[in-house]
C-alpha positions in Angstrom: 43.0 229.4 84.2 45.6 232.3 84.0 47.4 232.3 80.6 51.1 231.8 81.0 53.3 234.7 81.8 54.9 237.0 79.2 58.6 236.2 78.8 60.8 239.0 80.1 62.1 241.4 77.9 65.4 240.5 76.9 68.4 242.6 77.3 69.4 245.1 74.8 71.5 242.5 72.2 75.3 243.8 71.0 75.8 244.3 67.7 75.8 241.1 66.1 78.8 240.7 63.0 76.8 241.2 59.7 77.2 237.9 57.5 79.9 238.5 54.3 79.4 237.7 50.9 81.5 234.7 51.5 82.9 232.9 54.9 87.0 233.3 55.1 89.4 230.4 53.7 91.6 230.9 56.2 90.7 228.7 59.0 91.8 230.7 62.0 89.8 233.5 60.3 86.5 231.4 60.4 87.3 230.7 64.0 87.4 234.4 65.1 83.7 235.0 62.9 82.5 232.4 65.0 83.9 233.8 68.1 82.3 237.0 67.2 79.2 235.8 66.2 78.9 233.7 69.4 79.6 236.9 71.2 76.9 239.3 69.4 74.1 237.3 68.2 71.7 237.3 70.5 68.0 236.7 69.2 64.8 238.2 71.3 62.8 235.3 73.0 59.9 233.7 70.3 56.6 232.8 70.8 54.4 230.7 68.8 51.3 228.5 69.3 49.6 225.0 67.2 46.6 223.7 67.6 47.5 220.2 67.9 45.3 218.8 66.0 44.9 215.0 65.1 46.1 214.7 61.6 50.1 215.1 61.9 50.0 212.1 64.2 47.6 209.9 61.8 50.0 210.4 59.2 53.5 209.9 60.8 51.9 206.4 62.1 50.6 205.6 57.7 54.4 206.2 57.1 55.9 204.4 59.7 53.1 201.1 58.9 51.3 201.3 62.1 47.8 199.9 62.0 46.4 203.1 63.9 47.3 206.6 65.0 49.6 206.4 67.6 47.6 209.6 69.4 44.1 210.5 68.4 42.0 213.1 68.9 42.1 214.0 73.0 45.2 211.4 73.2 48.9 212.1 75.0 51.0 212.7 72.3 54.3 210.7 73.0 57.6 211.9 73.3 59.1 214.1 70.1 56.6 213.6 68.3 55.1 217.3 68.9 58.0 217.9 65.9 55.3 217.3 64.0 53.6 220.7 64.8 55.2 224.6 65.2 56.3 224.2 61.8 58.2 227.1 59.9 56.8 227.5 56.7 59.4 230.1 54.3 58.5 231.4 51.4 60.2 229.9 48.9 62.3 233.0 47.9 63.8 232.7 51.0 64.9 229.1 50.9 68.7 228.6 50.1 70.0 226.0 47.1 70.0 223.9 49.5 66.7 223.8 50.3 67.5 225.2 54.0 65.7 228.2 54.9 68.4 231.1 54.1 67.3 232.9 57.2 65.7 232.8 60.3 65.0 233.7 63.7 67.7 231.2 65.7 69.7 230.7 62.5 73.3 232.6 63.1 73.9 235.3 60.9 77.0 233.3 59.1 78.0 232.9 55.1 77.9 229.8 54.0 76.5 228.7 57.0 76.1 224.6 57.2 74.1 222.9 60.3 73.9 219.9 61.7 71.5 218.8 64.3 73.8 216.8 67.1 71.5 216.0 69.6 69.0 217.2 72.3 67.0 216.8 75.7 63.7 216.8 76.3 61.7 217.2 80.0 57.9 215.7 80.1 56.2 217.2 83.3 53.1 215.9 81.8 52.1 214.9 78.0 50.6 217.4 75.3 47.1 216.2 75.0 45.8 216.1 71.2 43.3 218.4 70.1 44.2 220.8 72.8 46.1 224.2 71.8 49.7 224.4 72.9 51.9 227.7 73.4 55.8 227.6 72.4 58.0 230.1 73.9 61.8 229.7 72.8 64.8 231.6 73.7 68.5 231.1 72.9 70.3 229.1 75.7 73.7 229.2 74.5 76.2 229.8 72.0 80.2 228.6 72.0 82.6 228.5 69.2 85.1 226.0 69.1 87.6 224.2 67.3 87.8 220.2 66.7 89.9 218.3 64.4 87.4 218.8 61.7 87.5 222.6 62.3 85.8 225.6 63.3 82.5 225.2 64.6 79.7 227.5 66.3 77.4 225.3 68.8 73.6 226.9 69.6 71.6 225.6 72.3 67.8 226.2 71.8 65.4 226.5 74.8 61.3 225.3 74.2 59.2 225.6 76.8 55.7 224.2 75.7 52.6 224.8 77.4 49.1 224.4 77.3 45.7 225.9 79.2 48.7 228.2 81.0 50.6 224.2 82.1 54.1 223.9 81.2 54.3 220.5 79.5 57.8 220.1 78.1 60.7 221.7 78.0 62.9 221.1 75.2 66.6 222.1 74.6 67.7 221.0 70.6 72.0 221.4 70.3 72.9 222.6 66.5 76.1 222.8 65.0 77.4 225.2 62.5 80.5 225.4 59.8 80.9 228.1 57.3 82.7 228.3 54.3 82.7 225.7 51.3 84.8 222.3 52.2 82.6 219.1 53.3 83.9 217.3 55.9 84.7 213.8 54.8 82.3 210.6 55.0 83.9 208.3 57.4 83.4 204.5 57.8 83.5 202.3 54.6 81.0 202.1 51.3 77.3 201.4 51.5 76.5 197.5 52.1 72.7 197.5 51.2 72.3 194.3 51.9 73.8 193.6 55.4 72.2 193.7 58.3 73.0 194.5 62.3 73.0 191.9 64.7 72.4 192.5 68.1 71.0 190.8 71.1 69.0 193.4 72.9 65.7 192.7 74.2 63.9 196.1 72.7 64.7 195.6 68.7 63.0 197.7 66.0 64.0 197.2 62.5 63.5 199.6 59.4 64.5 200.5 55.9 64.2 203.7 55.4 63.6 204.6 51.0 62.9 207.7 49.2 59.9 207.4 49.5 59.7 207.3 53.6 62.3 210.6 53.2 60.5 212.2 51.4 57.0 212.0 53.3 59.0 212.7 56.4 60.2 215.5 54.7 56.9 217.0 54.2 55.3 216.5 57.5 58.6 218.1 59.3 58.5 221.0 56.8 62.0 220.2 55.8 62.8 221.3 52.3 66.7 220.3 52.5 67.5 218.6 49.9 70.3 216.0 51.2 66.9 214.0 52.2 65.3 214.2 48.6 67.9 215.0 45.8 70.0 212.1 45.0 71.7 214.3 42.4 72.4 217.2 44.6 73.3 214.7 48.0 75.8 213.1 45.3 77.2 215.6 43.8 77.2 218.5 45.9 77.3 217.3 49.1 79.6 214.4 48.4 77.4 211.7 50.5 77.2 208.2 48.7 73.0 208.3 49.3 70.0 210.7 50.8 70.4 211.2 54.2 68.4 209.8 56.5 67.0 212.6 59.3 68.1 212.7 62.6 65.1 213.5 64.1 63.5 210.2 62.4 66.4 208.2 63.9 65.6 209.7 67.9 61.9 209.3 67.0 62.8 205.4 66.0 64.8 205.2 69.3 61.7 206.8 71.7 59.1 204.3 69.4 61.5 201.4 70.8 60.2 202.3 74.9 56.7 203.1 73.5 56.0 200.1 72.0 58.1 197.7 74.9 57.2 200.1 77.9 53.6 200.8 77.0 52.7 201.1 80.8 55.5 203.2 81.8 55.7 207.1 81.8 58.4 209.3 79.9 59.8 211.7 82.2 62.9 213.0 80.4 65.0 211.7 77.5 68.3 212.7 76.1 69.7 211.7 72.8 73.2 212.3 70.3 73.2 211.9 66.7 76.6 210.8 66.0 77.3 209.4 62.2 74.4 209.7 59.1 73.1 206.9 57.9 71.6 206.6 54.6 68.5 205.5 52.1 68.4 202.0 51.4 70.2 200.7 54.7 68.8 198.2 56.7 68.3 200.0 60.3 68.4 198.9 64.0 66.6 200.3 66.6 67.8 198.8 69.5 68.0 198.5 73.6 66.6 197.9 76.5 65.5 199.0 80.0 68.3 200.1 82.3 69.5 197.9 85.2 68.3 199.5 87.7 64.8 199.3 85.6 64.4 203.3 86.1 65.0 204.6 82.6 66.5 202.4 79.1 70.0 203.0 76.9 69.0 203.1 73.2 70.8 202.8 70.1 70.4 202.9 65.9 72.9 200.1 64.3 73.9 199.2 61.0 75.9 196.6 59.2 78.7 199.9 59.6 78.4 200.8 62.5 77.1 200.0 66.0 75.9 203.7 67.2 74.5 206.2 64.6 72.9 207.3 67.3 71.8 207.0 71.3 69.0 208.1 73.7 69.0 207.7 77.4 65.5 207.4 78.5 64.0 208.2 82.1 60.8 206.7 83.3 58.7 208.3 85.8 
């Protein structure tokens, strides 16, 4: 079979602004860097490949207690859990003090750049096979700076395309957000409550309590070094959360396990997802849903005691 295409050359970029020493105080002046930045970055298509192998898969299902691997050797993987593979590995000079990789290919050349993952879609035209090598080709989709009530922010849509044997399997679009400069936007919703637990009535529930110890093996098989997962000192103190942070892309995964597990004999064909308010170590979690009323797809949700959406997916079957 023909390998895939080569991705067109992309246009000759502007000149992208240079990050400072330090992002401006001045709010209105963070909002123009981010104007300009949105207007002059713009990164060269990248392509990377993984050879899919079994492993990743067998060792996301040990941490999340299942009695098997979810996807063995010559298995469809399911849905978001090829996160697991294309890892970035940086060397550890280049890593910030916050564990976050201080540079990088889609990261926006800001100061005192923060990011948050808000959400994503993903299309299945057909499942990544295990075992099987898989092409990744991404390119920059979209930038926009804007202003909310919390301030200035710079959104960055990614574009994956995935393929393998020269078959486009999924394509993937991941939204990031981005402040600069040094205030933390306050926690909202009230203290921890370890102990309580959502209630819901939904016939797809999923229940988990996600420790240190989960975080941090998450951590390691995602290749994410930040340390608001890890460092209870640092997530305290510097940070200002009131526990480690649970990942967002553990929370969609938790939502997607929900259809897996309920739907076994129906078909991903494309999924979206938001990842709204952080939840934290030691917090009883909710996975729940159920299929849509018109049976084509299902609504999912994360709950806790605080809060009825941390986080949602809409899910469409084939």
């Amino acid at each position: 079979m023909a390998p895939p295409p080569e991705p067109p050359e992309p246009p000759e970029p502007a000149a992208a602004p240079e990050p400072t020493a330090a992002a401006p105080a001045d709010p209105a002046a963070q909002a123009e860097l981010l104007r300009r930045t949105a207007d002059g970055w713009h990164p060269a298509p990248l392509r990377d490949g993984d050879p899919l192998p079994a492993a990743p898969a067998a060792a996301l299902s040990a941490v999340l207690d299942l009695p098997e691997s979810v996807a063995p050797e010559g298995a469809a993987l399911p849905p978001l859990w090829h996160w697991l593979h294309f890892l970035a590995w940086p060397r550890e000079r280049e890593l910030g003090e916050d564990g976050h990789p201080g540079g990088g290919h889609f990261l926006p050349p800001l100061p005192d750049r923060r990011r948050m993952f808000a959400g994503g879609r993903l299309e299945v035209r057909a499942p990544l096979i295990v075992g099987t090598p898989a092409e990744r080709v991404s390119t920059l989709a979209k930038t926009e700076a804007k202003t909310g009530r919390t301030g200035p922010m710079l959104f960055v849509t990614v574009r994956s395309e995935i393929s393998q044997r020269g078959s486009l399997r999924l394509v993937e679009e991941q939204d990031i957000v981005y402040r600069i400069g040094d205030g933390r936007p306050p926690l909202a919703g009230p203290d921890l409550d370890l102990d309580g637990e959502a209630r819901s009535d939904a016939p797809w529930q999923l229940g988990l309590r996600p420790d240190s110890r989960l975080l941090f093996r998450y951590s390691a098989l995602t290749a994410n070094a930040h340390r608001i997962h890890y460092d209870q000192p640092y997530v305290t103190g510097t940070e200002g959360y009131p526990g480690l942070v649970v990942h967002g892309p553990l929370l969609a995964m938790l939502m997607l396990e929900l259809a897996r597990r309920n739907a076994p004999g129906r078909t991903v064909r494309s999924l979206s997802y938001r990842l709204k308010k952080p939840v934290f170590a030691g917090e009883h979690v909710l996975a729940c849903g159920g299929p849509t009323a018109d049976g084509g797809g299902a609504a999912l949700r994360i709950a806790t005691v605080r809060a009825d959406e941390h986080a949602t997916a809409e899910v469409v079957f084939a």
